[in-house]
C-alpha positions as CSV (number, residue, x, y, z in Angstrom):
1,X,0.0,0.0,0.0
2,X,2.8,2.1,0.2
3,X,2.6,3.1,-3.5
4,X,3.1,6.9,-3.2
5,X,6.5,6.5,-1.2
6,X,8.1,3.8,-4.3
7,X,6.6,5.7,-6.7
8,X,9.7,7.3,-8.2
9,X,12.1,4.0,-7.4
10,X,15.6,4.6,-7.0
11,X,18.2,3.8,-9.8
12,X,18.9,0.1,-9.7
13,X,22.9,-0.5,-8.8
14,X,25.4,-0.7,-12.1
15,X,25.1,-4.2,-12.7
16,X,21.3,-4.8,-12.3
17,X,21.1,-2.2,-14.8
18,X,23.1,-3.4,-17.4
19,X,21.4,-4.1,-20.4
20,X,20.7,-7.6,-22.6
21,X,21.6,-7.7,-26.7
22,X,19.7,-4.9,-28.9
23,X,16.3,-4.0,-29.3
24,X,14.5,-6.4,-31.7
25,X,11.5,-5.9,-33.2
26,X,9.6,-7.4,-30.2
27,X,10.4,-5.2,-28.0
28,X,9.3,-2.3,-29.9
29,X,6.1,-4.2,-30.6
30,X,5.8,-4.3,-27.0
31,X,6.4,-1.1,-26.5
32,X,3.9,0.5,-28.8
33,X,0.7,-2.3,-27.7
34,X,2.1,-0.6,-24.1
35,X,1.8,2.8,-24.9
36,X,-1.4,2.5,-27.4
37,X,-2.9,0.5,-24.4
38,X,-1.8,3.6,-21.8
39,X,-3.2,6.5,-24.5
40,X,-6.4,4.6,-25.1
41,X,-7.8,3.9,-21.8
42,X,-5.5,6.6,-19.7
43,X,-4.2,9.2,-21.2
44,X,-7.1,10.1,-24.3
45,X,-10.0,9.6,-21.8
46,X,-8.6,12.1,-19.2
47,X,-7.2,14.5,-21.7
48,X,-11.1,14.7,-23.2
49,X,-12.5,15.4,-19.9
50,X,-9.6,18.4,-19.6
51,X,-10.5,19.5,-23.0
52,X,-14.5,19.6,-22.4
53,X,-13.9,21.5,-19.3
54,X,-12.1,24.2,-21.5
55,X,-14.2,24.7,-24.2
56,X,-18.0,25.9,-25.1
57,X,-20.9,24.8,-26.9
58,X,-18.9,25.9,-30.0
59,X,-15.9,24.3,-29.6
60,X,-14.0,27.4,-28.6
61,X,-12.0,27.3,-25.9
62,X,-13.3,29.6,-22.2
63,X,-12.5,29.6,-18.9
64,X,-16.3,30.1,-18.0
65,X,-17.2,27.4,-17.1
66,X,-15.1,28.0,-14.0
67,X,-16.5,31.3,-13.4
68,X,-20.1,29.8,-14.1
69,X,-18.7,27.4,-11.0
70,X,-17.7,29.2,-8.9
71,X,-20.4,31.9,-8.9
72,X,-23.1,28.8,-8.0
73,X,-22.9,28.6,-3.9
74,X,-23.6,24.9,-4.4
75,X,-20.4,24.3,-5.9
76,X,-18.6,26.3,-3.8
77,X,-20.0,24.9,-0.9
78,X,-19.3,21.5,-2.4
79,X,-15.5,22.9,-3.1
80,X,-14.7,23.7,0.5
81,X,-16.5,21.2,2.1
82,X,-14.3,18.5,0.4
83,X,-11.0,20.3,1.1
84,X,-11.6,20.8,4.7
85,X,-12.9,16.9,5.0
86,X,-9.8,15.7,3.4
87,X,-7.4,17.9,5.4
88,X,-9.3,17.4,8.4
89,X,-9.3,13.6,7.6
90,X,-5.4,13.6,7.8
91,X,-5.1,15.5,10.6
92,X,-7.2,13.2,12.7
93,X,-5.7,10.3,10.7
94,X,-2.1,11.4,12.2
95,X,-3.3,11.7,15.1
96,X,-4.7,8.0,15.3
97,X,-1.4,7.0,13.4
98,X,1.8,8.8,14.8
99,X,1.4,7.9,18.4
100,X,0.5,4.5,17.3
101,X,3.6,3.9,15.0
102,X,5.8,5.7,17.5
103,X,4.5,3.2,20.4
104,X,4.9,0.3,18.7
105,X,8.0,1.0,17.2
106,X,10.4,3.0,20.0
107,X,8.9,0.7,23.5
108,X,9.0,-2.9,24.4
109,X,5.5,-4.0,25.5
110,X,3.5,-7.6,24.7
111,X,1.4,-7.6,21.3
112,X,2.9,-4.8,19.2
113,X,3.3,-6.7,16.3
114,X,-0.4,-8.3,16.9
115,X,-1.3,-4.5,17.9
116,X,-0.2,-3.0,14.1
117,X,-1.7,-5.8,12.6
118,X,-5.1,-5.0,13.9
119,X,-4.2,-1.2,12.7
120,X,-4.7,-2.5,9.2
121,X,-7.7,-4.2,9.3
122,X,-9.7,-0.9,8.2
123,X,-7.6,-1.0,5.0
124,X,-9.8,-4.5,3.8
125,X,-12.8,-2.8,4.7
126,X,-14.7,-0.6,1.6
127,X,-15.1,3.1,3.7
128,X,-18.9,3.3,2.4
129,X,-19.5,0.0,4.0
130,X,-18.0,1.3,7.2
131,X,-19.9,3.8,7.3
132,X,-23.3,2.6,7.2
133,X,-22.1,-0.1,10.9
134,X,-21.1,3.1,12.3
135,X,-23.8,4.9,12.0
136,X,-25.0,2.1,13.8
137,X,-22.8,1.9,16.7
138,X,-22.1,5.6,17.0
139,X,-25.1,7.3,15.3
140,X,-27.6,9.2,17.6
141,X,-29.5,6.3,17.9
142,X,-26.5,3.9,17.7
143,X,-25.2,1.8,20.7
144,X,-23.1,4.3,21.8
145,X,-25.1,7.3,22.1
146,X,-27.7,5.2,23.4
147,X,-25.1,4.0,26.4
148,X,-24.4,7.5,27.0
149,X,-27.9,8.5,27.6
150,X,-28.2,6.4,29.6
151,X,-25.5,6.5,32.2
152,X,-24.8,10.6,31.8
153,X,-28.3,11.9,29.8
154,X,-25.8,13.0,26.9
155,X,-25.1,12.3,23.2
156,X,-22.3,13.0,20.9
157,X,-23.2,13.8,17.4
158,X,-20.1,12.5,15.4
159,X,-22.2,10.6,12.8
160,X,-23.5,14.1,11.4
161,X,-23.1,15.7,8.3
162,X,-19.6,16.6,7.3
163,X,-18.1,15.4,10.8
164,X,-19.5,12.4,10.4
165,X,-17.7,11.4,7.1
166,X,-14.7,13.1,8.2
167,X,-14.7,10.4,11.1
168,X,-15.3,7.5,8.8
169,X,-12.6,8.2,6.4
170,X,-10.1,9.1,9.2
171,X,-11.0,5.6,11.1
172,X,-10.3,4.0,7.0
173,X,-7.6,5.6,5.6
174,X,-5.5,6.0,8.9
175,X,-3.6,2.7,8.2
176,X,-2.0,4.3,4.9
177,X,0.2,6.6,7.5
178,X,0.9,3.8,9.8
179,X,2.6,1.8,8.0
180,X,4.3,4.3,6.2
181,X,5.4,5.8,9.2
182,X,6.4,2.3,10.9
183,X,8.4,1.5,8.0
184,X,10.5,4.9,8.2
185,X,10.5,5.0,11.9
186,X,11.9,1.6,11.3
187,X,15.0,2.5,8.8
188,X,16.6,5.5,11.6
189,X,19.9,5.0,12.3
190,X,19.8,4.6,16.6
191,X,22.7,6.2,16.7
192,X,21.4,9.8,15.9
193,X,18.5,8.9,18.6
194,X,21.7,8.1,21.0
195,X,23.5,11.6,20.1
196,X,20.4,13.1,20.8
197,X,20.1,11.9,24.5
198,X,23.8,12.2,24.9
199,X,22.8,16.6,24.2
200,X,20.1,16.6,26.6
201,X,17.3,15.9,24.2
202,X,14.6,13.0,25.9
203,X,10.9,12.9,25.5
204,X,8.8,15.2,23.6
205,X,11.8,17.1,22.6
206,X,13.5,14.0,20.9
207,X,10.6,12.8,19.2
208,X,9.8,16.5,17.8
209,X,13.8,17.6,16.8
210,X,14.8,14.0,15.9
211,X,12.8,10.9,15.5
212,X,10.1,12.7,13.8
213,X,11.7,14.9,11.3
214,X,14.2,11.4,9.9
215,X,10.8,9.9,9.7
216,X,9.0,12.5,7.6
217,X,9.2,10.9,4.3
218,X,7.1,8.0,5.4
219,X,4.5,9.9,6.5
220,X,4.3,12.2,4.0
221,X,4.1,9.8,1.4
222,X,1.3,7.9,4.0
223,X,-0.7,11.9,4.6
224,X,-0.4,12.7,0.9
225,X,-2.8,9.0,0.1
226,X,-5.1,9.8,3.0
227,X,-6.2,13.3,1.6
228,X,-6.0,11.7,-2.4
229,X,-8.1,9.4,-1.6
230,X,-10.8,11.3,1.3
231,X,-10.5,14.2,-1.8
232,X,-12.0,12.1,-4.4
233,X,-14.0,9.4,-2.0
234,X,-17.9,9.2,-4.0
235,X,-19.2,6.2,-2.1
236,X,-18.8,7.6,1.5
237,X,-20.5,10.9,1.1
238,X,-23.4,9.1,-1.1
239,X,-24.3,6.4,1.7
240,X,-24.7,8.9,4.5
241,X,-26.2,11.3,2.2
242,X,-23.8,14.0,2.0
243,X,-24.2,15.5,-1.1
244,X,-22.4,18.9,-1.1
245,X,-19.2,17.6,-2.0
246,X,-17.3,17.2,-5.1
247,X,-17.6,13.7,-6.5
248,X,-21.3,13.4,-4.8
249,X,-21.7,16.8,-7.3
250,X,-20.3,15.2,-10.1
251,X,-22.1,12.3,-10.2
252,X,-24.9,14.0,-10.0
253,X,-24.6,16.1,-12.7
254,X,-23.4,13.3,-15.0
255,X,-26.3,10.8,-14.4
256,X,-28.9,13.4,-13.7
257,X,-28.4,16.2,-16.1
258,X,-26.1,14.6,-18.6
259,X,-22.5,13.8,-20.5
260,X,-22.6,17.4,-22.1
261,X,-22.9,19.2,-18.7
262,X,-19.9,21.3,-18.5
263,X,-19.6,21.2,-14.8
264,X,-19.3,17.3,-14.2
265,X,-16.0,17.9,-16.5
266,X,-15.5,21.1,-14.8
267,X,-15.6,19.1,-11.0
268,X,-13.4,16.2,-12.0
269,X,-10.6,18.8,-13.8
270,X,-10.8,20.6,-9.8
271,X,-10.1,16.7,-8.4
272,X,-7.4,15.8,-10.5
273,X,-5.6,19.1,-9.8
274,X,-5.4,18.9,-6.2
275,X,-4.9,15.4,-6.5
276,X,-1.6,16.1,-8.7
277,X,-1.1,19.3,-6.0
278,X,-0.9,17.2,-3.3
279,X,1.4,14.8,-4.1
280,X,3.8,17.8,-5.7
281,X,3.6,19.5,-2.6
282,X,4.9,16.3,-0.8
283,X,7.5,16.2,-3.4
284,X,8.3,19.9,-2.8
285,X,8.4,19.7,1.1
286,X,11.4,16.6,1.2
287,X,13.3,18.6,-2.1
288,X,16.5,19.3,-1.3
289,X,16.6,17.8,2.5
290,X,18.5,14.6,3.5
291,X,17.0,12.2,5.3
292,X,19.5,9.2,5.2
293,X,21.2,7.2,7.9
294,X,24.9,6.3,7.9
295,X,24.6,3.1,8.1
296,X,23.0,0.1,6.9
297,X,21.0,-3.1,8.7
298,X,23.2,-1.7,11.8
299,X,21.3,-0.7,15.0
300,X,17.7,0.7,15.0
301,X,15.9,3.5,17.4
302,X,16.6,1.5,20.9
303,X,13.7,0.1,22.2
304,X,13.0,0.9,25.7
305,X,10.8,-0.1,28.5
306,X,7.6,1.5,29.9
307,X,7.0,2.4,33.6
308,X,3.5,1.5,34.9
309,X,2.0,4.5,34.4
310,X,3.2,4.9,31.0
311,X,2.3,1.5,30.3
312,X,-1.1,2.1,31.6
313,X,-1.5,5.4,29.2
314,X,0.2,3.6,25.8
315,X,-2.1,0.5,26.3
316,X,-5.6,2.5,27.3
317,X,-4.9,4.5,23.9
318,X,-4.2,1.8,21.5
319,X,-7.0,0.1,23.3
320,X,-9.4,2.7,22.5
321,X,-7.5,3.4,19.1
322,X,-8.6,-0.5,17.8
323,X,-11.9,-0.3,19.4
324,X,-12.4,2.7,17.3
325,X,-10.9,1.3,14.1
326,X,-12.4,-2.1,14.4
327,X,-16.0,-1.0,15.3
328,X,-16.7,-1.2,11.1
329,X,-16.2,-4.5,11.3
330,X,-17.9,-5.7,14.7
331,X,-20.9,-3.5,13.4
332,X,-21.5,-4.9,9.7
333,X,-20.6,-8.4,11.6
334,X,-23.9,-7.8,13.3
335,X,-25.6,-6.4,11.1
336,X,-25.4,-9.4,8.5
337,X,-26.9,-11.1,11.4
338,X,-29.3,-9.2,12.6
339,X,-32.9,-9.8,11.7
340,X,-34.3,-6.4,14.1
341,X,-31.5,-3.8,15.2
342,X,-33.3,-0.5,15.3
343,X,-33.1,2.0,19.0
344,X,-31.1,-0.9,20.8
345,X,-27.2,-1.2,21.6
346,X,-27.4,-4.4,20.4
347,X,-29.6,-6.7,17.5
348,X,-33.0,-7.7,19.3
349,X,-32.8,-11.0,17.0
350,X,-30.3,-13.1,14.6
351,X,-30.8,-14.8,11.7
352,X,-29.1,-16.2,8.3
353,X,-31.2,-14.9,6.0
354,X,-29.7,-12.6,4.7
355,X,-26.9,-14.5,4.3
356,X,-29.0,-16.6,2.0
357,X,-30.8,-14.1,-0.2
358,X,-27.3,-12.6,-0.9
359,X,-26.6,-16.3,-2.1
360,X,-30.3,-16.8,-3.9
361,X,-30.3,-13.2,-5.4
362,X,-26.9,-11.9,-5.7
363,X,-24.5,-14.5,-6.7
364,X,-24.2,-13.1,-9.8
365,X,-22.5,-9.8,-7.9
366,X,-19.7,-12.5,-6.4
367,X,-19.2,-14.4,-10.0
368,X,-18.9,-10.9,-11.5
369,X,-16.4,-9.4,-9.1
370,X,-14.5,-12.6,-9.2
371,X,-13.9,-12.4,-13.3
372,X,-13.5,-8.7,-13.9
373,X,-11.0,-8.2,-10.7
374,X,-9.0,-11.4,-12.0
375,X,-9.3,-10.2,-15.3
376,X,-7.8,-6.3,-14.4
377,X,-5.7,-8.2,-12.2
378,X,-4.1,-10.5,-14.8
379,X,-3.5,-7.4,-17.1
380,X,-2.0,-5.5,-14.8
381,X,0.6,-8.0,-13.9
382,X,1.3,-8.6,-17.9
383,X,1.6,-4.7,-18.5
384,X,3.4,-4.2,-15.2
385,X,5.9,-7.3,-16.1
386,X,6.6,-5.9,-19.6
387,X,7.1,-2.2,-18.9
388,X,9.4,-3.3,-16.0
389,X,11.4,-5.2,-18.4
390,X,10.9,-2.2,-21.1
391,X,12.7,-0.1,-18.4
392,X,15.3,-1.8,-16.7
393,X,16.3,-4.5,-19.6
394,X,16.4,-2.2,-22.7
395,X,18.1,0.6,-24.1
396,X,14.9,2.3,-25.7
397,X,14.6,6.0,-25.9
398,X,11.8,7.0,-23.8
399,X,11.0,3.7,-21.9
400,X,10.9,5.6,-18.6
401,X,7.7,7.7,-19.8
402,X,5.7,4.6,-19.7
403,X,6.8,4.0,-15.5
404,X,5.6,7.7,-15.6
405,X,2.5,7.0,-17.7
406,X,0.9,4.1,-15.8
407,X,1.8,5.9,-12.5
408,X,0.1,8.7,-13.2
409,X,-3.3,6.6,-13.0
410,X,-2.3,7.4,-8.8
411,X,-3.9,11.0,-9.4
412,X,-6.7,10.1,-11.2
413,X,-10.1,9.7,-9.3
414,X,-12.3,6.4,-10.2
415,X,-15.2,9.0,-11.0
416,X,-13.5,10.9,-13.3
417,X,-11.8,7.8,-15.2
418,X,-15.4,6.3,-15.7
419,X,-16.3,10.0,-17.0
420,X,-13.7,9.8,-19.8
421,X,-14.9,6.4,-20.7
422,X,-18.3,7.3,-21.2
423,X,-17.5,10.5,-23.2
424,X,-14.9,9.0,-25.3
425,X,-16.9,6.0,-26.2
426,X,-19.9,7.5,-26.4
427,X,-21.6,6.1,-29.9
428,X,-19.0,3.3,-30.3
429,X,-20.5,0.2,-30.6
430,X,-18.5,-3.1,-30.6
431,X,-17.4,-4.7,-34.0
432,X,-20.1,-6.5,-36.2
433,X,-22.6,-6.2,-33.5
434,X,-25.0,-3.2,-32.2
435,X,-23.7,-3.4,-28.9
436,X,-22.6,-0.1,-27.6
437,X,-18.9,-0.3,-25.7
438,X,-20.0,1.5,-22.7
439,X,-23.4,-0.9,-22.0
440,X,-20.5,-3.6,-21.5
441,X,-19.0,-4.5,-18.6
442,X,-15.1,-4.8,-20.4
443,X,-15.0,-0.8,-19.3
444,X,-15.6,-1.7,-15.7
445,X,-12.8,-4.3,-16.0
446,X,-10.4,-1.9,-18.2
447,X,-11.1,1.0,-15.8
448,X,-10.1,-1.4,-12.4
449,X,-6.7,-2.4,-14.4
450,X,-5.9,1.1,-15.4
451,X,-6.6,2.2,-11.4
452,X,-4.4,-0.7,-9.8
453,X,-1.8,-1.0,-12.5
454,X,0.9,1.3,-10.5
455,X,0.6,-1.5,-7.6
456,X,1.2,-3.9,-9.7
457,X,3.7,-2.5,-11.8
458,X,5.5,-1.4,-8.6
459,X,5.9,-5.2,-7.5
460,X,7.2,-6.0,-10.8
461,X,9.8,-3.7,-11.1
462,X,11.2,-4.7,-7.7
463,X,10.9,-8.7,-8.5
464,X,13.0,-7.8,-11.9
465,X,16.0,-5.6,-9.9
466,X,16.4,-8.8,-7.8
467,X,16.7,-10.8,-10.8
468,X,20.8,-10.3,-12.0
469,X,21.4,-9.8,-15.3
470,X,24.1,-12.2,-15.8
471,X,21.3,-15.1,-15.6
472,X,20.0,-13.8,-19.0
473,X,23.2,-13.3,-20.4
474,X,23.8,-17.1,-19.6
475,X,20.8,-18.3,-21.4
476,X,21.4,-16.1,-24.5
477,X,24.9,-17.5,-24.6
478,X,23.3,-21.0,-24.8
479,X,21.2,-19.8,-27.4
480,X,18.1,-19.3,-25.9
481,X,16.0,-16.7,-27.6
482,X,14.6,-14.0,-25.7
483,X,11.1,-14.6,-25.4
484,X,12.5,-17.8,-24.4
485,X,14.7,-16.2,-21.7
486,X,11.7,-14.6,-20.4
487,X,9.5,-17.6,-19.6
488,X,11.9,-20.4,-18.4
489,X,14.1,-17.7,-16.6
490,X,13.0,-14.4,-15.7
491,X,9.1,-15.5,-15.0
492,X,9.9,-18.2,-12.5
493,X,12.2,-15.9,-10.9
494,X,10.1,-13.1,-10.3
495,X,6.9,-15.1,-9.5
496,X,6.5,-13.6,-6.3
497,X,6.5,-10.2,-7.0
498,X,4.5,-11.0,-9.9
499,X,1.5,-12.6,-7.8
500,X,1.9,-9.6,-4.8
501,X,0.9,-7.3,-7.4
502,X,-1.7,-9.8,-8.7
503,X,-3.3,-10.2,-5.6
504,X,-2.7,-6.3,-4.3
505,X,-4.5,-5.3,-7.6
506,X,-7.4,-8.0,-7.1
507,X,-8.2,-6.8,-3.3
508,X,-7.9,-3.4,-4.0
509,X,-10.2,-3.9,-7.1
510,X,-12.7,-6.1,-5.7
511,X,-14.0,-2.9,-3.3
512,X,-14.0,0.0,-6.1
513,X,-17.6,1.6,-6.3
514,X,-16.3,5.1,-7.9
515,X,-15.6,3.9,-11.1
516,X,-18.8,1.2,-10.8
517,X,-21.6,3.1,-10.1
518,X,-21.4,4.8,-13.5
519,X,-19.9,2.2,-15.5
520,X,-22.4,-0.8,-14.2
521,X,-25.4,0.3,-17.2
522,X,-27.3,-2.8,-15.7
523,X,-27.8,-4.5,-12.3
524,X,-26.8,-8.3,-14.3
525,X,-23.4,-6.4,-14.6
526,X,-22.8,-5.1,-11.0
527,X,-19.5,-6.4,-8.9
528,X,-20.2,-6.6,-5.5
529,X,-19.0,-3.1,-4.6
530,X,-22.0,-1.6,-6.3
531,X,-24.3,-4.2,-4.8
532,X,-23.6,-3.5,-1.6
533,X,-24.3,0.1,-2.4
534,X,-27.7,-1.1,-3.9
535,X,-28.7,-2.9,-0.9
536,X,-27.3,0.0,1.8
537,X,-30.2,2.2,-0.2
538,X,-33.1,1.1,1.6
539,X,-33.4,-0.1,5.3
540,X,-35.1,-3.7,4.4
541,X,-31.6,-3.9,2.2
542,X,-28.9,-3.3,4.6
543,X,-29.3,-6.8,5.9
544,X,-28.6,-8.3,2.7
545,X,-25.8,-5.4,2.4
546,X,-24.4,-6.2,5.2
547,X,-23.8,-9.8,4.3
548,X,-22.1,-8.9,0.7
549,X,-19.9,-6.6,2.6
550,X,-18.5,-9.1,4.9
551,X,-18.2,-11.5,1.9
552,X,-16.2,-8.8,0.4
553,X,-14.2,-8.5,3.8
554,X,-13.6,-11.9,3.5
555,X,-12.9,-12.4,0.2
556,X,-9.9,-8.8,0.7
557,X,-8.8,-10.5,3.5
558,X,-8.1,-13.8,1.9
559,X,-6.0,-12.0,-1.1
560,X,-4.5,-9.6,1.5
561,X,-2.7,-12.8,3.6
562,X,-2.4,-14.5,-0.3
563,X,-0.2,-11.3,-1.0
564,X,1.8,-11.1,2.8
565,X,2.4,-15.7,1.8
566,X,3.7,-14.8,-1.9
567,X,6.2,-12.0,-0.8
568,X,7.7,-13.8,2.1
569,X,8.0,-16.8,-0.2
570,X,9.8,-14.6,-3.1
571,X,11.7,-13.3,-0.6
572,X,13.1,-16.9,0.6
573,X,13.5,-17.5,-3.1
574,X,15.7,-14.3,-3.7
575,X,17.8,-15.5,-0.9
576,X,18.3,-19.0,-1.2
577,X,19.7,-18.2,-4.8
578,X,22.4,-15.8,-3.8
């Protein structure tokens, strides 16, 4: 998940970057499928949302439609309200996050590896589904509030309105710092930490001068997802009926008033630009700073041990912390149980019928998220394969344009992909048939790959640097062709890297609604995502939603420990050969 901080990766060392014979005419056919592939279903579809934002009912280009924009209060409401939820997200995401990482990282106590595993559990969990067993637990009429009222005759509205998403995505995304964080908290030379105390430096002090400031790349890289991703989030707003932000606005205008409605294009050119600004200013902020160690798999930050009273305050706040973070999952746990849960803390009664009409009238949702995320999946880890062989095995001009090309799928929203794809293909209608491209569901399974292929292609490129180059070299002095080269040598080598980023883009797939919900042009068509939005719509339905949800919690959670089995065992591979 750590895709923002490995996004630019660092130059391979002088022999893994040597390069094997010339460039045949396989590699250049390759290379062009690649970058056809890229223009077609990346690059054109964006760049035609840009251009309609830009241009008038005559073609001519205007900035207007901004002005027209911003002069609605609607929109500007909309505007704002989604900045200040994503920076407010962060900040309360840091806030769950740094103390977390720091603990488990920097003191000795029992379960800390147990304790950050737990921290990721929200990351398996879609954030519109969370939302909905919140609202449950700590709505005004949730368990909570009901407990309060109780005991002290008071409630706390945190389910409301803007707050109320702001605390759902903080509670989701606040995993993306954490193990950012951990793993650069992890990489700090001890000895600077020992210099520090040696000057006087101890506490509050150290962490804020020292430990903090070695550690910002990872969370940086960790913030700058967190507000991405709460920036452009449709799903969350939608369920608990927030509509005054951008993507709830853009959707609306696209399905209710239309593909040539200026300011659906106008919204998603306002999320792609402060999706690129954010992760420039994060760029900008580390530019020119130095945050390397002197040395090497030596000593880490010394881990100390707690008094009692400190042990008392570390463990009451990660205990609150994970009953926080894992009250999605208790609550749509219940839910898919609960045949009456209405004004009680907990269900009145339990049954398994909703287990089985998800099974009677929604299997088709399972089937269908099973093909199209295996599908995206299995593209991604052919594109990601070949461009990572592309860059670090050729000598073609311009091969590193296609790392920045698929990459740049990072900055674009699901919402405004799906956009592109219904406004370029628009009329098209698939060959000797009078089918039209965007009532198909290949879009929803191109516009998945074209989302997760950075993970993917991430894991690729760091399977082929392990991979020397003098093991090709061999092969080609036995005569063994290239293509040849590829599958009985390079393939089997890099297996591991090549099913993480199988498996990362499957999971990470199987819970996209953004791109869904305009792309699925009939209910037959709709993943599971989208039915558990379906269901979530009506109160007889959340049952039934409930149920698909933790299917789809299962069935992320299954790929997630399939992708943690297939690294470890590429990583005992990798060392046994060396």
């Amino acid at each position: 998940m750590s895709t923002l901080a490995t996004a630019s990766a660092a130059t391979p060392p002088a022999p893994a970057r040597a390069r094997v014979r010339g460039a045949g005419w396989g590699v250049w056919l390759a290379y062009g499928l690649i970058l056809a592939f890229l223009l077609v279903f990346l690059i054109v579809p964006i760049g035609l949302v840009i251009y309609t934002a830009f241009v008038d009912e005559a073609g001519a280009l205007t900035v207007g439609h901004f002005g027209n924009f911003f002069g609605q209060t609607v929109f500007r409401e909309s505007f704002f309200n989604s900045l200040w939820v994503a920076l407010a997200s962060t900040f309360f995401a840091s806030v769950i996050a740094v103390p977390l990482a720091y603990l488990t990282v920097r003191f000795e106590f029992r379960g800390a590896l147990l304790i950050q595993t737990l921290g990721v559990l929200p990351l398996i969990m879609p954030p519109f589904v969370g939302a909905v067993a919140l609202q449950l637990i700590f709505g005004r009429n949730g368990s909570v509030n009901l407990l309060l009222n109780d005991w002290f005759g008071v409630t706390v509205p945190i389910m409301d309105g803007l707050v109320g998403v702001t605390f759902v995505e903080s509670i989701h995304y606040f995993p993306f710092i954490l193990l950012n964080l951990v793993a650069a908290m992890r990489n700090i030379d001890g000895a600077m930490e020992e210099s520090a105390l040696n000057l006087g430096a101890r506490g509050w002090r150290l962490f804020r001068r020292v430990i903090f400031p070695l550690a910002m790349p990872g969370y940086l890289a960790g913030a700058t997802l967190v507000f991405v991703k709460v920036f452009d989030d449709l799903g969350t707003p939608l369920v608990m009926g927030i509509t005054n932000m951008l993507a709830p606005q853009a959707y609306l205008r696209i399905t209710s008033v239309g593909l040539d409605d200026p300011q659906g294009y106008v919204i998603s050119v306002i999320m792609i630009a402060f999706s690129i600004l954010a992760l420039w200013m994060a760029a900008r902020v580390m530019k020119g700073k130095d945050y390397s160690t002197l040395q090497k798999g030596g000593g880490a930050l010394r881990r100390r041990r707690l008094s009692a009273w400190e042990s008392l305050l570390a463990y009451g706040w990660i205990v609150l912390v994970l009953l926080i973070t894992l009250a999605p999952h208790i609550g749509i746990l219940l839910m898919s149980f609960a045949k009456v849960w209405s004004f009680s803390v907990l269900p009145d009664a339990y049954t398994l019928e909703h287990y089985a009409t998800v099974f009677t009238d929604s299997s088709q949702m399972i089937t269908n998220t099973l093909l199209y995320c295996s599908l995206a999946a299995g593209l991604d880890v052919v594109l990601g394969t070949a461009i990572a062989y592309l860059i670090l095995r050729t000598q073609l001009p311009a091969r590193q344009w296609l790392d920045y090309l698929a990459s740049a799928a990072l900055a674009i929203p699901g919402l405004v992909l799906a956009i592109g794809y219904l406004r370029l293909f628009r009329g098209v209608e698939i060959p000797f048939t009078d089918t039209p491209v965007v009532s198909t569901w290949v879009l929803i399974m191109l516009a998945y790959a074209v989302r997760r292929l950075p993970y993917a292609l991430r894991s690729c490129l760091a399977a082929l640097q392990q991979v020397h180059v003098s093991l090709e070299e061999v092969a080609h002095s036995l005569g063994a062709s290239r293509l040849r080269t590829i599958r009985r040598i390079m393939v089997p080598l890099m297996v591991g890297g090549i099913l993480a980023g199988f498996v990362t883009s499957f999971i990470t797939a199987a819970v996209e609604l953004s791109a869904t919900i305009l792309l699925a042009s009939a209910q037959s068509q709709a993943p599971m995502s989208y039915g558990i939005y379906l269901y979530m719509q009506s109160i007889s339905g959340r049952g039934p939603g409930a149920a698909l949800g933790v299917l789809a919690v299962v069935v992320v959670a299954i790929g997630t420990y399939l992708s943690h089995r297939f690294v470890e065992r590429s990583q005992a591979m990798v060392a046994s050969t060396r």
